[in-house]
C-alpha positions as CSV (number, residue, x, y, z in Angstrom):
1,X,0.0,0.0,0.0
2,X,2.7,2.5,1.0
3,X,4.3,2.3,-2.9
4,X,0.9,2.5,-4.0
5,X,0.1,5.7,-2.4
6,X,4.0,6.9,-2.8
7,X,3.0,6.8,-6.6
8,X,-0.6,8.0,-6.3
9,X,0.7,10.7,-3.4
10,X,3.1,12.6,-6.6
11,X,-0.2,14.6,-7.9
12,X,-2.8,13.4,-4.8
13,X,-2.9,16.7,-3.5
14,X,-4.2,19.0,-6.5
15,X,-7.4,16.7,-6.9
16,X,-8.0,15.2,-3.3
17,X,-9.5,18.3,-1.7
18,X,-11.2,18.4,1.7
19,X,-15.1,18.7,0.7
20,X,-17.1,20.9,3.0
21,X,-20.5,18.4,3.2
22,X,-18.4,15.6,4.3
23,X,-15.9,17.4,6.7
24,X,-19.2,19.0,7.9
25,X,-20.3,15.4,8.4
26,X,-17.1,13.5,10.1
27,X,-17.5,16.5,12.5
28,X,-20.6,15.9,13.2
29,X,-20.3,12.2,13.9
30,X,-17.0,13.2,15.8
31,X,-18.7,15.8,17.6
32,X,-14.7,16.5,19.6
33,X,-14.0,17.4,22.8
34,X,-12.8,20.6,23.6
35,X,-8.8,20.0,24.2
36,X,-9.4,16.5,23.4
37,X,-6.7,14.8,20.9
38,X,-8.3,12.7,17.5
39,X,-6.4,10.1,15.3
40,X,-7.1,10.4,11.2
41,X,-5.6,7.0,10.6
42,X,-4.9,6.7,6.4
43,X,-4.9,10.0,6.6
44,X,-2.8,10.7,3.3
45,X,-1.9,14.5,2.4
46,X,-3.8,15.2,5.5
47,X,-7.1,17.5,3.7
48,X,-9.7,16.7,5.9
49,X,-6.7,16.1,8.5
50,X,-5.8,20.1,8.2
51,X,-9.7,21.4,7.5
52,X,-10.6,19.6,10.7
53,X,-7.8,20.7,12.8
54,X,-8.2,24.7,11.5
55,X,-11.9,23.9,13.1
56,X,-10.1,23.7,16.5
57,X,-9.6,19.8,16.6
58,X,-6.2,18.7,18.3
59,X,-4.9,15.8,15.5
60,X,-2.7,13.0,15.0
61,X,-2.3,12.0,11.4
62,X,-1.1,8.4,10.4
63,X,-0.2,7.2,7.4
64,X,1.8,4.0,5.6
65,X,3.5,6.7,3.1
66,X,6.4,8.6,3.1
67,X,5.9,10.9,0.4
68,X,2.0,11.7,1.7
69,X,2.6,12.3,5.0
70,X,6.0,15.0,3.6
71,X,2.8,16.8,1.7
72,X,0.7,16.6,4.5
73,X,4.0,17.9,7.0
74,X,4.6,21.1,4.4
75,X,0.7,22.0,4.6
76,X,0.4,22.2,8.7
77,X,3.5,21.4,10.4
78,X,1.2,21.6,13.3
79,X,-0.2,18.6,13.3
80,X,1.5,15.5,15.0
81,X,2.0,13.4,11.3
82,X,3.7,9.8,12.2
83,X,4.7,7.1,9.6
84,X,2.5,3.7,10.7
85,X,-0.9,1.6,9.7
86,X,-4.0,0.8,11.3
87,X,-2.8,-2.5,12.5
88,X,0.4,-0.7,14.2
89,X,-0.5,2.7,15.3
90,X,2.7,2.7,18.0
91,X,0.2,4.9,20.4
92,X,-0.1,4.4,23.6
93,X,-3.2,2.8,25.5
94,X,-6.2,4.6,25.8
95,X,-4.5,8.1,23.7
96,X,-7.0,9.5,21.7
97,X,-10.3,10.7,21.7
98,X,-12.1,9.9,18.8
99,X,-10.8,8.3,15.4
100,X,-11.9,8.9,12.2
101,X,-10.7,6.3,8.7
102,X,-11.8,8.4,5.5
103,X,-11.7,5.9,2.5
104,X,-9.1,3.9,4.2
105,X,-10.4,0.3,5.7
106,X,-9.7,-1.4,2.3
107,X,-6.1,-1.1,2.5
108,X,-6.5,-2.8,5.7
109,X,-4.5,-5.9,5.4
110,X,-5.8,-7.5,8.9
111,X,-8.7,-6.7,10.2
112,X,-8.8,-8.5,13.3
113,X,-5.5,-6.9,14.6
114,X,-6.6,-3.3,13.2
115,X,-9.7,-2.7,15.1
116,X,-8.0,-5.0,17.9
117,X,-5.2,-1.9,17.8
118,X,-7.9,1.2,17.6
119,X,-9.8,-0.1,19.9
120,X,-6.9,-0.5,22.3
121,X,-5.5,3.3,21.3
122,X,-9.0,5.1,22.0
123,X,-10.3,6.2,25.5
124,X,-13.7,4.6,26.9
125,X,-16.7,5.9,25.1
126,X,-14.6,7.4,22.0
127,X,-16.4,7.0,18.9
128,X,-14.4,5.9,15.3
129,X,-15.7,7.0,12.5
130,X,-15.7,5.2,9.1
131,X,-16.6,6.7,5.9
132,X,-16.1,4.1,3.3
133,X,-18.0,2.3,0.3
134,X,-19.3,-1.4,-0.1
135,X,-19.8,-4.1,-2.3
136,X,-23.2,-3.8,-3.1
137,X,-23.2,0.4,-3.1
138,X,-20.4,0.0,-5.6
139,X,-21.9,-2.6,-7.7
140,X,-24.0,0.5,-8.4
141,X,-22.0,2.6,-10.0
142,X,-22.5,3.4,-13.5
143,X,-18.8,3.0,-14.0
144,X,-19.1,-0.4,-14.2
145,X,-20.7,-0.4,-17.6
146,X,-17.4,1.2,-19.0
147,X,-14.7,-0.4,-16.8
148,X,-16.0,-3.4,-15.9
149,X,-12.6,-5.2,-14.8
150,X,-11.6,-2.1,-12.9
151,X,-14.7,-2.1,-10.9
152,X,-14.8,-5.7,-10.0
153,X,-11.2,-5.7,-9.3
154,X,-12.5,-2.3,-6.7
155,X,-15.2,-4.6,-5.5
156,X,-13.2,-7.2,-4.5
157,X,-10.9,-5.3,-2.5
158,X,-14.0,-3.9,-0.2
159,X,-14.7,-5.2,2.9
160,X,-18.6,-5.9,3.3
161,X,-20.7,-4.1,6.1
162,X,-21.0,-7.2,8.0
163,X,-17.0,-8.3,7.7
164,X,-16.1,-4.5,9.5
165,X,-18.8,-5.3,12.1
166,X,-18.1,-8.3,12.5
167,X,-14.6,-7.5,13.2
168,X,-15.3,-4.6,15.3
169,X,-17.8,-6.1,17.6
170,X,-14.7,-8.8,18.1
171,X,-12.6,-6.5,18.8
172,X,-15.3,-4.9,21.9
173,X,-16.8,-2.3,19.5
174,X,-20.8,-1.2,19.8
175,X,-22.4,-0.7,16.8
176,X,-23.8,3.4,17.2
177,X,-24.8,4.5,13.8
178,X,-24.7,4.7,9.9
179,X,-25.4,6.8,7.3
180,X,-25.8,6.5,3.7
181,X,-24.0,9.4,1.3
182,X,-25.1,10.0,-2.4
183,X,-22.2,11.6,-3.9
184,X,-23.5,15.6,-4.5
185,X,-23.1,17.0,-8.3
186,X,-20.5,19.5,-5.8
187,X,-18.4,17.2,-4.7
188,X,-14.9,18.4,-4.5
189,X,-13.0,15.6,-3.3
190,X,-12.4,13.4,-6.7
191,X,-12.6,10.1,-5.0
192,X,-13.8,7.2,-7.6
193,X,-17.4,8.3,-8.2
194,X,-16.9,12.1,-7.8
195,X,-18.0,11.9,-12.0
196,X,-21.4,10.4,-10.8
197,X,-23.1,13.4,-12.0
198,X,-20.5,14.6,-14.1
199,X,-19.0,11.9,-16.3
200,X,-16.6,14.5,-17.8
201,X,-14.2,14.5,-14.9
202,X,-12.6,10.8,-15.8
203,X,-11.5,12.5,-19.2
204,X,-9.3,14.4,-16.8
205,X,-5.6,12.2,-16.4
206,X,-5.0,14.1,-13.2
207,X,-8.1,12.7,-11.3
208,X,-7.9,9.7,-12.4
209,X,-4.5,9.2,-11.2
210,X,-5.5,10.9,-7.7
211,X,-7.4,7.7,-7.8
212,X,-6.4,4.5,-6.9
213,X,-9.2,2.5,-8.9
214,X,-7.9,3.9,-11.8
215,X,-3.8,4.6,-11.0
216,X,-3.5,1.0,-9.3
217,X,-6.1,-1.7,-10.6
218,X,-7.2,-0.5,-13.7
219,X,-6.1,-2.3,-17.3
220,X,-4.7,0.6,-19.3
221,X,-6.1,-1.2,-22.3
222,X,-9.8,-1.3,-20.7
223,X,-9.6,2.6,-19.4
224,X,-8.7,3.5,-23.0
225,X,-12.0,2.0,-24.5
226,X,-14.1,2.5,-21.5
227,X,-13.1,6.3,-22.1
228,X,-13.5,5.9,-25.8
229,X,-17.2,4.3,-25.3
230,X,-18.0,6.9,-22.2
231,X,-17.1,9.6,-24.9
232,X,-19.4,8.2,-27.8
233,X,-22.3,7.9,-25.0
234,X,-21.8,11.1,-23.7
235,X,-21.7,12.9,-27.5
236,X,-25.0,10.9,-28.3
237,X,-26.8,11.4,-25.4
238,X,-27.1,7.7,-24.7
239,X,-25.1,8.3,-21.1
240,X,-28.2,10.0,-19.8
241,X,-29.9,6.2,-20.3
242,X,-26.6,4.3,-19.0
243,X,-26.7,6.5,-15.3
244,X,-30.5,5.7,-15.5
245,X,-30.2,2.5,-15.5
246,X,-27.7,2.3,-12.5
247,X,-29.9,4.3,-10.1
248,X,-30.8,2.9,-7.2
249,X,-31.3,3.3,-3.2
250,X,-28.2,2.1,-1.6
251,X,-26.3,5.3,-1.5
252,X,-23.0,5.8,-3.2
253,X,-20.9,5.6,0.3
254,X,-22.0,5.2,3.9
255,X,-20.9,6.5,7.7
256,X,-19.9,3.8,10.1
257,X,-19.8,5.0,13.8
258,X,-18.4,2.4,16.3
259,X,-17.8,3.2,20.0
260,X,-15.8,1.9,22.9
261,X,-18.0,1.1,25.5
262,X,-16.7,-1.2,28.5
């Protein structure tokens, strides 16, 4: 993951803004303490990181790459920025206040010793807060009809709803709430369905390679036609039809909130 996200992390930052709705949103599920002290683990170039800490919020940022967490260090040298991964944080017991994982839990490679380690790094009745995708919500996506491999291989990689609980619950998490998220025609992070509303944006080389869908699983060969049909659809009309066709109920993302009660 760390090489991955070395790569991705060269032109991250010009496309992976902080969007207001959602850091409105993991503020409100944080709701932090005043002088308390919150983890973003996966935090990246540190956007929401940053946007949440110029909101008064005392922050650690984590994060498996070098070259992100050097972007996120020249932003806000402010923030506490440490090299590590969810299933090694190196905090001590009972540190932090509240945790927040942005877009993060499929990089997990074990989840049994990662929410073991959150859960062990968070004080009594703190509250971590997932935003994340799954299986089903991405099946969804009218990118699939253009990049079918890519998705699939996206799918794949996404821990269902039930496998994060499931783990969580082991580890002595209580389930507190969730929240579906249909991606707004706004968005200004350009995560993999920021184009929901506006297929143009995958035309642009820089987004896609902000993301990893398309930077790290994708078959160049496929992304070439899928862009190549995508275009046709969009010059005919016929992509008005295709994002029909995928619209459904499930939401495009969701908000996980977990807490440690003992």
């Amino acid at each position: 993951m760390s090489v991955k996200y070395d790569d991705i992390g060269i032109n991250y930052n010009s496309t992976r803004r902080a969007d207001p709705y959602l850091t409105s949103q993991l503020l409100k599920y944080l709701n932090p303490k005043h002088n308390g002290l919150y983890l973003d683990i996966g935090c990246g170039t540190g956007n929401y990181t940053i946007t949440l800490q110029k909101r008064g919020v005392g922050f650690i940022g984590i994060d498996p790459s070098v070259k992100m967490l050097d972007i996120a260090r020249s932003k806000n040298p402010d923030v506490e920025w440490k090299l590590g991964v969810s299933e090694k944080t190196g905090l001590p017991n009972d540190y932090v206040d509240g945790i927040m994982a942005s877009l993060t839990i499929h990089h997990w490679t074990d989840f049994k010793k990662a929410f073991t380690e959150l859960f062990r790094i968070l004080k009594k009745d703190g509250d971590l807060v997932i935003f994340t995708s799954s299986p089903e919500q991405m099946k969804g996506y009218w990118l699939n009809h253009y990049f079918p491999k890519m998705m699939n291989a996206s799918i794949i990689q996404m821990p269902s709803i039930n496998k994060i609980e499931m783990a969580a619950k082991k580890a002595g998490f209580k389930f507190k709430t969730s929240e579906n998220y249909f991606v707004k025609p706004d968005l200004e992070d350009k995560f993999l369905y920021c184009g929901k509303h506006n297929p143009e944006l995958y035309f642009n080389e820089s987004i896609r390679h902000g993301i990893s869908s398309f930077s790290s699983l994708a078959n160049k060969v496929e992304v070439e036609k899928g862009l190549i049909a995508l275009r046709k659809d969009i010059n005919s009309g016929k992509i008005t039809d295709v994002i029909k066709s995928y619209k459904n109920d499930l939401g495009d993302y969701l908000f996980l909130v977990l807490n440690k009660k003992l």
